[in-house]
N, C-alpha and C positions, 0 to 999 in steps of 0.2 A: 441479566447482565452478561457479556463478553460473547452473547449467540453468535455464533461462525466463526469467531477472530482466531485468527491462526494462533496457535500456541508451541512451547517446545518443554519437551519433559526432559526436565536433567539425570539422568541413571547410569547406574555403577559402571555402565558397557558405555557410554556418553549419550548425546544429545538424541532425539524423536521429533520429529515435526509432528503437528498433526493441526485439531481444528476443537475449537469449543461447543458442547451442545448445548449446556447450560449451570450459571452459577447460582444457585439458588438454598437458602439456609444452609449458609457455610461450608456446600461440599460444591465443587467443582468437577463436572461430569466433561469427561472428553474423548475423543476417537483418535487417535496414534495413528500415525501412514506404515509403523513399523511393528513388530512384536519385542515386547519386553521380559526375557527370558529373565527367570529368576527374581523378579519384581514380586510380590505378596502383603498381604492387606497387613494393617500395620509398620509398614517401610516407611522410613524416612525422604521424601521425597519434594524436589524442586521443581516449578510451572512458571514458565515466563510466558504473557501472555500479548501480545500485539493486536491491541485493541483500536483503531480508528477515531473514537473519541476520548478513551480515556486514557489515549498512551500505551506507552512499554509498563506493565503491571506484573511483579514479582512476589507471585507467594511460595511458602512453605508449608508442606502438609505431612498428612498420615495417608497411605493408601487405605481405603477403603473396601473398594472392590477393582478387581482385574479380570477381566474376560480377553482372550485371546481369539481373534477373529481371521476371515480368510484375508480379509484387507486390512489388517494390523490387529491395533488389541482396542479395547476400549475402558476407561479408568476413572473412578472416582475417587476423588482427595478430600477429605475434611482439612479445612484451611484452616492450619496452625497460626500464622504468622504475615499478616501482608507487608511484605520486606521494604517496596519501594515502588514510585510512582510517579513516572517521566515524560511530562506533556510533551507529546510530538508534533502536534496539529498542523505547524507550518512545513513538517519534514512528510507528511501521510503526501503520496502516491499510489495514484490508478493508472492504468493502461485503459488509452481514449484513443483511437485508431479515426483520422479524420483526415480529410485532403480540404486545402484550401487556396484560392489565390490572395498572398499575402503583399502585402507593401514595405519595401524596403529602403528605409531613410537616408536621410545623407546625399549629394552629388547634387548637379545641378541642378536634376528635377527627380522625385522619387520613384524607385522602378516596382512594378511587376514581377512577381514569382511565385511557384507553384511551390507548397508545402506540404509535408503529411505529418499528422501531427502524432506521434505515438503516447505519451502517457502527459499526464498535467499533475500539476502538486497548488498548492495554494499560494507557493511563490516564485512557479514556474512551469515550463515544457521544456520536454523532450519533443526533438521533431529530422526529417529530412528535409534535405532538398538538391536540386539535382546544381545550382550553382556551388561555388567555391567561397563560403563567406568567412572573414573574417573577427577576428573575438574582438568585441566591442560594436560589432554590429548590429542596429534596431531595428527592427520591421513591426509592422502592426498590423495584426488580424482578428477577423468576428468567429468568437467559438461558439459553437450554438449550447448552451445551457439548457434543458428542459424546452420552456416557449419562448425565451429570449436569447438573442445573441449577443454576447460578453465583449465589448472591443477590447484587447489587450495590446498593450505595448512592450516586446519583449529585448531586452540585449543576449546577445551570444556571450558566455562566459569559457565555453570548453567544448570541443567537439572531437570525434572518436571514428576513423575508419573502420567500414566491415565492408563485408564481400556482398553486402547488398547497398552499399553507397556511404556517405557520409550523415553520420547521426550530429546534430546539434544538440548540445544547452543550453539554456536561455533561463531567465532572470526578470520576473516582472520590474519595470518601468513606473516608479512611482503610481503604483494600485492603488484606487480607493477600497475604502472599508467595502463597499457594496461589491467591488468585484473580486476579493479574496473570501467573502461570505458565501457569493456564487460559486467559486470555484470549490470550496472547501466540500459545500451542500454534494458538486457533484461528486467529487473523487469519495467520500462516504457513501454515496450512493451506489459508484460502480464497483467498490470493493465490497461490499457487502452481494450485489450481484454475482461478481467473480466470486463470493465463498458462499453463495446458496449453487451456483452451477458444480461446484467440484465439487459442494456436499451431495448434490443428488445423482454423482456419476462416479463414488464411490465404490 
């Protein structure tokens, strides 16, 4: 349970990002991006853990063991206490890097526009594009899923200038069941991807 999920160790210097290897018979083994000076087996110690399916997952432990590595430390906790437990399912986001030509609703007849789509969440995208569009704006495009392609219907809620263009938010358009299922399947799929690559480039 919790292989890869980012986690963050609460300690007396404050917070640690790091990544889970494995929770298994109540100890909870992890790898730190940081070192945890003055940490020792026996400490009191707090794991929030950012899990993809099972949520924001908060426990309380004993350190167990600490090993101090060249790329942080590595740490196991016998879990005292599982404090609390926060479905996030419609709030989980991946980064999905995709170009597409999108359709944009409204006016006399509906236009044509090139998109690129940067991350999906199960009730939305992020995306550019190179028009000016405004909030309340719906366009509809096919995202490729595995071996199908997803039509979505998105509105603009919020958009954000950078020095590489204008970033959009968007807001699924009355989804069915079957296509927040698909999207959910992928962004679990590519986050787990993204945290087996940064686990083996360690």
């Amino acid at each position: 349970m919790h292989e890869l999920a980012g986690c963050r160790v609460a300690t007396p210097s404050g917070d640690v990002g790091g990544y889970v290897t494995e929770y298994a018979d109540g100890v909870l083994r992890m790898r730190a991006d940081g070192a945890l000076p003055g940490l020792q087996p026996g400490d009191s110690i707090g794991v929030t853990v950012l899990d993809p399916v099972r949520g924001v997952c908060s426990y309380a432990g004993l350190v167990a063991a600490v090993e101090a590595r060249d790329d942080g430390a590595a740490v196991d906790v016998v879990v005292v206490e599982d404090l609390a437990r926060h479905q996030r399912r419609a709030a989980a986001r991946a980064a999905y890097r995709f170009s597409c030509v999108a359709t944009l609703e409204g006016g006399a007849s509906p236009a044509s526009l090139r998109v690129t789509v940067l991350d999906v969440s199960a009730t939305g995208a992020r995306f550019m594009a190179p028009e000016e569009l405004h909030e309340g704006a719906t366009l509809r495009l096919g995202l490729p899923v595995g071996e199908e392609l997803v039509d979505l219907r998105l509105r603009v809620v919020r958009h954000e200038v950078s020095s590489s263009g204008t970033r959009y938010g968007a807001t699924l358009v009355d989804p069915s069941e079957r296509t927040r299922d698909a999207l959910y399947r992928l962004v679990l799929r590519l986050q787990r991807e993204q945290a087996r690559h940064a686990a083996e480039h360690r």
